[in-house]
ZADO-1210 file (C-alpha; in nm, 4 decimals, padded with zeros to 6 digits):
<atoms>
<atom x="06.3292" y="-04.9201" z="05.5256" code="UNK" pos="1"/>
<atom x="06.2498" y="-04.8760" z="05.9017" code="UNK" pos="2"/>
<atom x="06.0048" y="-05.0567" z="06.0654" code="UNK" pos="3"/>
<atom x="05.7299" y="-04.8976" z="06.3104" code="UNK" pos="4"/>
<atom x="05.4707" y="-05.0327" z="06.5130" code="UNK" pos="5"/>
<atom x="05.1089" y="-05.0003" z="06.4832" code="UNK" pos="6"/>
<atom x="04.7889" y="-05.1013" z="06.7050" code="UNK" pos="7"/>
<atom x="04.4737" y="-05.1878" z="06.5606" code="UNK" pos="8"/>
<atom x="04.1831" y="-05.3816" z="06.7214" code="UNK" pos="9"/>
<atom x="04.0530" y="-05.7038" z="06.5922" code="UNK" pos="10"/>
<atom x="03.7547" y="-05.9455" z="06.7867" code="UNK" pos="11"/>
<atom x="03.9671" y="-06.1884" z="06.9233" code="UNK" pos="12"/>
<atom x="03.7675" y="-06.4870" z="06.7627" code="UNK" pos="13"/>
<atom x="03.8568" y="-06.3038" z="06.3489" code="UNK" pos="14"/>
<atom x="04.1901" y="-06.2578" z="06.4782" code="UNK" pos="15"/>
<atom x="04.2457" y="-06.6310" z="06.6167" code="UNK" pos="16"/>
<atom x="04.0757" y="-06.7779" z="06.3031" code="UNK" pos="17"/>
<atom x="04.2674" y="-06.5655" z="06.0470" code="UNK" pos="18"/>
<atom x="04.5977" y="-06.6606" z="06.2663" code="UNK" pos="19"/>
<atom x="04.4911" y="-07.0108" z="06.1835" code="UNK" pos="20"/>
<atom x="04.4524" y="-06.9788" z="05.8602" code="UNK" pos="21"/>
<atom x="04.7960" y="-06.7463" z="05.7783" code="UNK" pos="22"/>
<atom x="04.9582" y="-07.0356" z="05.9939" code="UNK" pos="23"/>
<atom x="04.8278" y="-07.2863" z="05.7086" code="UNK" pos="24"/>
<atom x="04.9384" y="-07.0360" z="05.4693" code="UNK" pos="25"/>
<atom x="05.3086" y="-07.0204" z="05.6379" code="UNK" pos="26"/>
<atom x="05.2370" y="-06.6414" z="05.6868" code="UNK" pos="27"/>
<atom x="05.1743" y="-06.4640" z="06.0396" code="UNK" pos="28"/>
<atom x="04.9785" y="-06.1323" z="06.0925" code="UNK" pos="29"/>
<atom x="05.2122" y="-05.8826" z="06.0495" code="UNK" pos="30"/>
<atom x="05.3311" y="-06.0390" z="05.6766" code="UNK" pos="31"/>
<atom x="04.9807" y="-06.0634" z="05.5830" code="UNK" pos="32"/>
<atom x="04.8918" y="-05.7419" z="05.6771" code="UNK" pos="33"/>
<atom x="05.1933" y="-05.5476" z="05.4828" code="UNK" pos="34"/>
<atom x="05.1114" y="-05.7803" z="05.1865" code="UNK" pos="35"/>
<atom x="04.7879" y="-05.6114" z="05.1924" code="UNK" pos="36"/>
<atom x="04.8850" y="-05.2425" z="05.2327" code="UNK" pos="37"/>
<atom x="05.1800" y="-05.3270" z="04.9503" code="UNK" pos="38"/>
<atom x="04.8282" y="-05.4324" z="04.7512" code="UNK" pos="39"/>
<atom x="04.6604" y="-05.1488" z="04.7913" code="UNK" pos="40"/>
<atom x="04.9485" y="-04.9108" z="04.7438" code="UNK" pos="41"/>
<atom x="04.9915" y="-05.0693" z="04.4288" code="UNK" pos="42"/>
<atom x="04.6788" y="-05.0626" z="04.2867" code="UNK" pos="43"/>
<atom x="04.5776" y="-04.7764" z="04.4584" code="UNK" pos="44"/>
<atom x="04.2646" y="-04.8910" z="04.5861" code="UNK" pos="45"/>
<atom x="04.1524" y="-05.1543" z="04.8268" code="UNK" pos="46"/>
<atom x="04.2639" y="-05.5051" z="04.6212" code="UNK" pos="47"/>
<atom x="03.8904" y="-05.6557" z="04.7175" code="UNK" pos="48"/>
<atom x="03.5612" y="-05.5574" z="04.6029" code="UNK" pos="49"/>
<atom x="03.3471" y="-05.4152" z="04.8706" code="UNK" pos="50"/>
<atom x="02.9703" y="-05.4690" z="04.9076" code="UNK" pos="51"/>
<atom x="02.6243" y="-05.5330" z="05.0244" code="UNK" pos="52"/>
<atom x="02.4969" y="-05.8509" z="04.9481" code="UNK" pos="53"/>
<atom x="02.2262" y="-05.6861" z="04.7157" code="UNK" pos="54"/>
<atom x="01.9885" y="-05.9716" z="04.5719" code="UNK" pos="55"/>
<atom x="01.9341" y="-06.0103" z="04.1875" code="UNK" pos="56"/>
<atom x="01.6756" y="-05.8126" z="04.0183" code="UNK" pos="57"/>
<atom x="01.5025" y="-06.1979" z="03.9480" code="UNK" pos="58"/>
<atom x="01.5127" y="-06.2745" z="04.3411" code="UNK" pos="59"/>
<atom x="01.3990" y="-05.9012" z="04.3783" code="UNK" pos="60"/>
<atom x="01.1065" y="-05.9283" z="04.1698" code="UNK" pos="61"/>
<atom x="00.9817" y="-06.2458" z="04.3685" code="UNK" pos="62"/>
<atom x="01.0245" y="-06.0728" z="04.6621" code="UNK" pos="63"/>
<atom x="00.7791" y="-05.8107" z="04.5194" code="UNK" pos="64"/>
<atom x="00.5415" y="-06.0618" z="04.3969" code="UNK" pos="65"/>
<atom x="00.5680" y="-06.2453" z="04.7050" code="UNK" pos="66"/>
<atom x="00.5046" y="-05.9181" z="04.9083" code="UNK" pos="67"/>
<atom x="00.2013" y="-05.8414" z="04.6753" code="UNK" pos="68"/>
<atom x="00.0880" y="-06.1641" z="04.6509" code="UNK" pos="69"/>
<atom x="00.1392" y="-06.1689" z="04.2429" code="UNK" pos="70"/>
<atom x="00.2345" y="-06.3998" z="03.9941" code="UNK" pos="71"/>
<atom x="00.2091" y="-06.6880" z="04.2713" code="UNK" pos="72"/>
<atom x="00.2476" y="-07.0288" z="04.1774" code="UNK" pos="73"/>
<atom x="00.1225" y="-07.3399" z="04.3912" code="UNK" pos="74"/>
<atom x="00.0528" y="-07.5421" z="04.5792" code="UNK" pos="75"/>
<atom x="00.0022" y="-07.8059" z="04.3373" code="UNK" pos="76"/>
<atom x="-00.1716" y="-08.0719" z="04.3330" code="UNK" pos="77"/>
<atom x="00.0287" y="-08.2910" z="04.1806" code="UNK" pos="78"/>
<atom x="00.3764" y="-08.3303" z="04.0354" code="UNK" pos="79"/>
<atom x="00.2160" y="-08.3352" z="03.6890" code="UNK" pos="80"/>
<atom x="00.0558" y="-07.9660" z="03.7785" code="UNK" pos="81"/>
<atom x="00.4155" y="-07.8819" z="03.9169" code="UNK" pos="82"/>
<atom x="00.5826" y="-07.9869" z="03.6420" code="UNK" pos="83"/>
<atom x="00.3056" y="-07.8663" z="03.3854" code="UNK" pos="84"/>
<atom x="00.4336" y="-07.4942" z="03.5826" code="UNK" pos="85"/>
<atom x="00.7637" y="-07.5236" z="03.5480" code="UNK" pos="86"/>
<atom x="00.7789" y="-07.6040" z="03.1580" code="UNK" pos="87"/>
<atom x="00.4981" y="-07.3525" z="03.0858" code="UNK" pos="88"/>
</atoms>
């Protein structure tokens, strides 16, 4: 199969530290990147998952009560009272 070349712009810092890393690995850039295309060729999709770091619905109800200044807890007095909280 014949090769061609392609250009693609990387920050020179993620390209340097990933060049580390594929060194480690005994692979360079070029292998890395084809094993990744091959990936996604093969599963037809991009072999990672994709998204925002979305908090939990628990961390984004705090966030609510913390916003609203609801269901609060503390400061306590003491580590009794803390601990008298945290097994209620």
């Amino acid at each position: 199969m014949a090769k061609v070349s392609t250009n693609i712009s990387i920050d020179a810092d993620t390209k340097a530290q990933a060049q580390a890393l594929l060194a480690d690995l005994g692979l360079d850039l070029s292998t890395a990147v084809n094993i990744f295309l091959r990936q996604m060729i093969r599963e037809n999709a991009i072999p990672f998952t994709i998204s925002r770091d979305v908090p939990s619905a628990v961390t984004l109800a705090a966030i609510e009560n913390a916003a609203n200044d609801t269901d609060m807890h503390g400061p306590f007095d003491s580590i009794a009272s803390l601990m008298e909280a945290l097994n209620a």
